[in-house]
N, C-alpha and C positions, 0 to 999 in steps of 0.2 A: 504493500500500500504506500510507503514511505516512499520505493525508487517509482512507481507511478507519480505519485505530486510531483516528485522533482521533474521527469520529465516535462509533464505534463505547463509546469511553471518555465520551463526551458525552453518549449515549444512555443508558447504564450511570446515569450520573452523575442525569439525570432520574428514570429508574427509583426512583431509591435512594431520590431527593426524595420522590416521590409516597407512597411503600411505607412510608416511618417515618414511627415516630407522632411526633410532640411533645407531646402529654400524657398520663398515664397517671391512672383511678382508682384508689384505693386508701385504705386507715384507720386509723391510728395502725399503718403499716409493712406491712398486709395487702396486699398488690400483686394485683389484679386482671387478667386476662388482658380480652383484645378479645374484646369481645361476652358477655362471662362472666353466669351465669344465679345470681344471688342470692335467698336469703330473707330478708324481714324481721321479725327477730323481735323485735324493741324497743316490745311493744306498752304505749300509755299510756294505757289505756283504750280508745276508741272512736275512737281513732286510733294508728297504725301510722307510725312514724317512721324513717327510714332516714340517719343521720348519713353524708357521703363526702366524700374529701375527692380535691383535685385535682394532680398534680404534672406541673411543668413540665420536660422533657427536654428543652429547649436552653438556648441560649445566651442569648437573645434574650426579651426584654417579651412575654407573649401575651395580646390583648385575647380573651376566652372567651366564648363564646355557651353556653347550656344550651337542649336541645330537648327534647321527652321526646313520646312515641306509645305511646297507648294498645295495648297488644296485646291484652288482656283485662279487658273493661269485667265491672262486675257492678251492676246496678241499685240503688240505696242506696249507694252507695258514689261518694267521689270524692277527686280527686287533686291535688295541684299539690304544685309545690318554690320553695326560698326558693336564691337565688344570688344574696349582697348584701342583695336584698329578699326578700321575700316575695311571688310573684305568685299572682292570682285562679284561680281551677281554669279556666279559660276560659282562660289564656295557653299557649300550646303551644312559644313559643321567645321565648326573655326579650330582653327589647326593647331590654335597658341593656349592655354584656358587663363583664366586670369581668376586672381588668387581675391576670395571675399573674404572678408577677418571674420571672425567668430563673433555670434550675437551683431550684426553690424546690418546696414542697409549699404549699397553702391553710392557713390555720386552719381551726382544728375550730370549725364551727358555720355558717361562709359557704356551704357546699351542705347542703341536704339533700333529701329525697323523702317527699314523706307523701300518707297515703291516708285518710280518715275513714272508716267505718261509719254508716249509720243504726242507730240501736239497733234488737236486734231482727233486724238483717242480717248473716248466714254467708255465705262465701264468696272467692274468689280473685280478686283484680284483678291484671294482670301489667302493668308500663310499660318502654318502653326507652326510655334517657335516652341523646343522643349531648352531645360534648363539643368541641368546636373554638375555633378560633381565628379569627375574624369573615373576616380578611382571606384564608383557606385554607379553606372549612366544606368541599372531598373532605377532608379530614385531620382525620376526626373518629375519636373515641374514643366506643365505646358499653357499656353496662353494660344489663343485665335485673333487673328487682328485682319479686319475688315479695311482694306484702303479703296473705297468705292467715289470717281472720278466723277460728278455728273454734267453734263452738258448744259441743264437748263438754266437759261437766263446768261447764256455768255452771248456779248455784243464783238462781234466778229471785228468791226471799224477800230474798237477803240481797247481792244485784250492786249494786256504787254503779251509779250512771248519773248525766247531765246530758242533758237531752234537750233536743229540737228548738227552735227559736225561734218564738214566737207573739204576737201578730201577725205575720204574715212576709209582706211588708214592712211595718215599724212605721214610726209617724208620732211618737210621743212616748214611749209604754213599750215594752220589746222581754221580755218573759217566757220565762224556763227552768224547768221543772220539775225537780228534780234530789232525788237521793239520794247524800249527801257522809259520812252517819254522822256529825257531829261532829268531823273532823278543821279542820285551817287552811285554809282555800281563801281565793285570790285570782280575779275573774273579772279578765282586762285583755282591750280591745278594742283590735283593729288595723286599719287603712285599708287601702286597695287594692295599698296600696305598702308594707307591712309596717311601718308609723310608727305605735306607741302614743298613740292619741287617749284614750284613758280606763282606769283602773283602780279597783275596787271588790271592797272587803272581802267575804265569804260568811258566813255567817249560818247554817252547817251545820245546825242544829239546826231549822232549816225546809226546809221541802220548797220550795222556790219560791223563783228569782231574779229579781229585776225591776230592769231597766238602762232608766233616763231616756236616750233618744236626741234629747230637743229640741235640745240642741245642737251634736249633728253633722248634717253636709251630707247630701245625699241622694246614697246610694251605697250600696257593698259593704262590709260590713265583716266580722270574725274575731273570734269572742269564745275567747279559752282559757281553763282553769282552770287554776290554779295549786293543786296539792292537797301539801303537805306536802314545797313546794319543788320538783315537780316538773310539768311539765304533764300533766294528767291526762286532758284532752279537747279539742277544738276544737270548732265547730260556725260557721257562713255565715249572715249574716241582711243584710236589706236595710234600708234606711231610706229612705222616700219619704212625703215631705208632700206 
């Protein structure tokens, strides 16, 4: 009867392990349930950004993996999240984990989920993002996050826009076409691993951006605008001599 209880207390004791979580999402206090079905409506234009942040329920260091699965693709449209870094829309579970301290929530800005538009492109993309601990990934924490683009009520004459990259892939000039109105824009470009290789002033008052690419390597990079202190668009271009 005695090595029964103990088992039985043993068994229990596993259970318990497997069944809790050790991290929770959640947003300046907003706590998130498991598996919870989110909208994002933080749109910056022609992309859709999803700030979250991550908290640790125990005791203990957790080195954190980020995965994310597409649930609902939408043509024109693409996705990735920055955790630490910033990864390629092509990374599907971030290669590097990044270490949350014990009993602790993340900073604001270390996750987030973004989703771009082609201009021109309506519609829903849905992603599930899980959240674990490298050395545990059954004890994961997942979140759904709706980035849904809608068309109604955009006035066609008078829409900023920054459009696509041309040449694509560029060898020396990388060109944007863009409508900024005369406000302050910054363009800054980022590498594959979210590290600023280059920033340049905008020139609002022209329809047309042109970034010298001679001297980066040949690769993926991120061009964002910075519009009035805020990012106002992203967009993916390649450079290949």
């Amino acid at each position: 009867m005695i090595k029964k209880s103990i088992f039985t207390l043993m068994f229990l004791a596993v259970i318990g392990y497997v069944s809790a979580q050790s991290l929770r999402f959640e947003l300046n206090g907003q706590v998130y349930a498991e598996g919870e079905e989110i909208v994002c409506t933080n749109d910056i234009g022609f992309e859709f950004l999803q700030d979250m942040q991550l908290r640790n329920l125990t005791s203990n260091d957790l080195d954190v993996i980020i995965k994310k699965e597409v649930i609902e693709d939408l043509e024109g449209a693409t996705n990735y999240f920055c955790w630490g870094l910033c990864y390629s829309p092509d990374v599907f579970v971030s290669p590097n984990p990044v270490t949350v301290a014990a009993n602790s929530v993340t900073d604001e800005g270390a996750l987030s989920f973004h989703t771009m538009f082609d201009e021109g492109v309506f519609g829903k993309v849905m992603v599930k993002y899980y959240a674990y601990d490298e050395r545990h990934p059954e004890d994961a924490v997942t979140i759904n996050v709706i980035f849904h683009k809608s068309g109604e009520g955009v006035n066609e004459a008078s829409t900023l826009h920054f459009g696509q990259p041309y040449p694509n892939p560029a060898s020396l000039t990388v060109n944007f076409d863009c409508n900024l109105q005369g406000s302050n824009a910054t363009a800054v470009i980022y590498n594959l691993v979210g590290q600023e290789v280059m920033r340049q002033e905008i020139n609002t008052f022209e329809r047309k951006l042109s970034v010298s690419v001679a001297d980066l390597n040949d690769g993926i990079y991120f061009c964002s605008v910075m519009r009035n202190g805020q990012t106002f668009a992203t967009v993916k271009f390649v450079v290949k001599k």
